[in-house]
C-alpha atoms as one frame of an Amber mdcrd trajectory, in Angstrom:
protein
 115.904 -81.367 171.954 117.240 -79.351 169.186 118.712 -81.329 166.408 121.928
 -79.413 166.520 123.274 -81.499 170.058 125.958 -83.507 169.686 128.557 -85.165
 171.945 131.656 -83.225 173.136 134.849 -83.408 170.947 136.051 -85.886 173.914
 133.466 -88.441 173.682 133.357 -88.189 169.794 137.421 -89.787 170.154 136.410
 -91.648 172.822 133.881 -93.760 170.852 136.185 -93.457 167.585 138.957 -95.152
 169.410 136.845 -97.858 171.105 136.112-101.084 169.696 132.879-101.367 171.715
 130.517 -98.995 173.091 128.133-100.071 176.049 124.754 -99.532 175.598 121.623
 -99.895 177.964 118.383 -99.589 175.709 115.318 -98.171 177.481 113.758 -97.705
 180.483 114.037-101.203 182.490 116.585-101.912 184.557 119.106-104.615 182.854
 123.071-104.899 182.109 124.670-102.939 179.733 125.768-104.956 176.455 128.404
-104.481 174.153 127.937-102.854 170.497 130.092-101.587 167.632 129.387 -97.804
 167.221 131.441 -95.612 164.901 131.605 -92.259 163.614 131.007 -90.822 160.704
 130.424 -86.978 159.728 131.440 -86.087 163.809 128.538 -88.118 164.675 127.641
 -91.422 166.296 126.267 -94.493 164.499 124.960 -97.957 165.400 123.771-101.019
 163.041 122.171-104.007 164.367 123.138-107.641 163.417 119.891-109.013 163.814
 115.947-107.374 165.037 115.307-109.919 167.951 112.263-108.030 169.206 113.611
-107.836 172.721 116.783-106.722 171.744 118.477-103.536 172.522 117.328-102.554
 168.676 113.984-102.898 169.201 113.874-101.412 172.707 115.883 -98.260 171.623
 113.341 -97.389 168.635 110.589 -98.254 170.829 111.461 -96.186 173.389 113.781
 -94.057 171.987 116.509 -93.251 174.528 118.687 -95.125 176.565 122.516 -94.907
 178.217 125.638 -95.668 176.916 129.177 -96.008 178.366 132.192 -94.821 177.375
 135.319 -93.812 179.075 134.087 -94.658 182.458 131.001 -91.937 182.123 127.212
 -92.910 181.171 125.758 -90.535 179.045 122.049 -90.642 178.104 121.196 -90.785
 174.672 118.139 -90.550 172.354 118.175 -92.721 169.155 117.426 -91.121 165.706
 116.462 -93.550 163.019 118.794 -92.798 159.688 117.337 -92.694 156.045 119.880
 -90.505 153.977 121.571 -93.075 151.864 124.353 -90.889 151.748 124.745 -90.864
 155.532 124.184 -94.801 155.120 126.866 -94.960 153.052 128.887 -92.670 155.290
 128.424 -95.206 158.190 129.616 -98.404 155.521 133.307 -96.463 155.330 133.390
 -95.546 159.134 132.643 -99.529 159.746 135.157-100.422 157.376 137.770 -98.507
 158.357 137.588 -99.194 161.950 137.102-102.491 162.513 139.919-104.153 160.047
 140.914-107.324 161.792 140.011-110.825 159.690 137.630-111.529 161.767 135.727
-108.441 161.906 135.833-108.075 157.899 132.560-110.805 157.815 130.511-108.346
 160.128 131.570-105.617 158.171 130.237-107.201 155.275 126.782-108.334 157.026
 126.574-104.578 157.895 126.410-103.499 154.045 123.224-106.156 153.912 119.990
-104.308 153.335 118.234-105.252 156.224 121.212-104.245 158.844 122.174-101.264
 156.890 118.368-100.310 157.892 118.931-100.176 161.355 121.567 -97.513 160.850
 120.276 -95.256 164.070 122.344 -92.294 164.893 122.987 -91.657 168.942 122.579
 -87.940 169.731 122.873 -86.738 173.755 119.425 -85.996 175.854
């Protein structure tokens, strides 16, 4: 896949405007679970709160693709681990600035910790 795919200008909003994103990591058949996704740069980003290794986190590096859903569509996706620190940092703001309730600031936080801010993977289209 060329690194140039993104999502449509519709599903960018969509997920932007969404407080959770649906997400079905690899290739066995389970439920979909709710995430937090944002966007930052006019692409899609995903932290984990914790590395459980049968987790979606785990299963989506391992495998590296899965399905999310958003505005009643499910879109494949491939995961691309993130190691710019500017991009990282990127990602802190778009968290920040999204989810702004008083009890969503404390996972906003936890997502600036070292080890979540790690597991910054960005969610490009197959």
């Amino acid at each position: 896949m060329p690194p140039s795919r993104r999502f449509s200008s519709r599903i960018i909003q969509a997920i932007g405007q969404s407080k959770i994103l649906g997400i079905r990591a690899g290739s066995k058949p389970h439920r979909f679970i709710g995430i937090w996704a944002v966007v930052a740069q006019g692409r899609v980003f995903v932290r984990s709160w914790d590395r459980k290794p049968d987790g979606w986190y785990r299963v989506l590096l391992q495998e590296g693709y899965g399905i999310i859903q958003i505005a009643d569509r499910e879109l494949r996706i491939r995961a691309v681990r993130t190691r710019s620190e500017r991009v990282k940092d990127a990602v802190d703001r778009a968290y920040a600035e999204k989810y702004t309730t008083p009890g969503a600031l404390k996972y906003v936080r936890g997502f600036k910790r070292p080890q979540r801010r790690a597991s910054t993977t960005e969610l490009v289209p197959t």
